[in-house]
C-alpha positions in Angstrom: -2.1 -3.9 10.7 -3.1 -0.6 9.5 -1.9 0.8 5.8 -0.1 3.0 7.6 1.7 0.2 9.6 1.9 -1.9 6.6 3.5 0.9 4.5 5.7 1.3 7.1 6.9 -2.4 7.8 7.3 -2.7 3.8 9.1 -0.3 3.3 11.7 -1.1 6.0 12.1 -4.8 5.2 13.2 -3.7 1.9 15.5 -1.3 3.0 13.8 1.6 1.0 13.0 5.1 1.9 9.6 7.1 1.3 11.4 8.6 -1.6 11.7 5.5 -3.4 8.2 4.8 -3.3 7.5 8.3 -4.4 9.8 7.5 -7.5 8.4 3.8 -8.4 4.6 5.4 -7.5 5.3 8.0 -10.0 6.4 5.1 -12.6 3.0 3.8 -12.3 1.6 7.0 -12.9 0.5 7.8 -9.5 2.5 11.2 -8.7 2.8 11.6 -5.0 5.2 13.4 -2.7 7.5 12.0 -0.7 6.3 14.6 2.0 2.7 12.7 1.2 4.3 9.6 2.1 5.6 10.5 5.1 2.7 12.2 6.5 0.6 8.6 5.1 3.4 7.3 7.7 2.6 9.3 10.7 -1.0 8.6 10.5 -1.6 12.2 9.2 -3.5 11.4 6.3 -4.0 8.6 4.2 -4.0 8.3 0.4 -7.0 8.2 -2.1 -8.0 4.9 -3.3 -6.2 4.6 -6.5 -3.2 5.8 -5.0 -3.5 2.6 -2.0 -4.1 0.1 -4.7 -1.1 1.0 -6.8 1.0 1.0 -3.4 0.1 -1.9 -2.0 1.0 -3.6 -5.5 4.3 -2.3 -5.3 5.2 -3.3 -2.1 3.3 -6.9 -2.8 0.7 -6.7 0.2 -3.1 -6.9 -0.6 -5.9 -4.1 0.7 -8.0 -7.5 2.3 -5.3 -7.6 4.6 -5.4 -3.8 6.1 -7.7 -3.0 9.2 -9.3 -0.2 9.6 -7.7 2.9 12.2 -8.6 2.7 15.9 -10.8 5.8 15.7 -12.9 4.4 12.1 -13.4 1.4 13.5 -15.1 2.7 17.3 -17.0 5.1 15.0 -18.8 2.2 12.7 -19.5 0.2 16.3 -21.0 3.5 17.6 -18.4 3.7 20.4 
């Protein structure tokens, strides 16, 4: 599962909109848009580093569990 897909899935098992993690990122001191979060969603872009970490401590997932995107992944195998 991709962050994206994992963001995704998280958020929707809890019942919880992109705004509500905008508002508990922005507790942690992590101030991100909720349009951010919903272009994270469509694959658009992703979000730094930092920002991943402090999100995937929120919604209780860990980064060693994330693949990388289709296109990432053909590029590293030279595909």
């Amino acid at each position: 599962m991709t962050f994206t897909e994992r963001v995704a899935a998280e958020l929707e098992a809890r019942g919880l909109e992109p705004i509500n993690l905008a508002s508990e990122l922005s507790l942690r001191g992590q101030r991100i848009s909720v349009a951010a979060i919903c272009s994270w969603m469509r694959g658009e872009t992703e979000p730094r580093l930092s920002t991943a970490i402090v999100t995937s401590k929120v919604l209780e997932f860990s980064l060693d569990e994330i693949e990388p995107k289709r296109e990432a992944a053909l590029a590293s195998n030279g595909q």
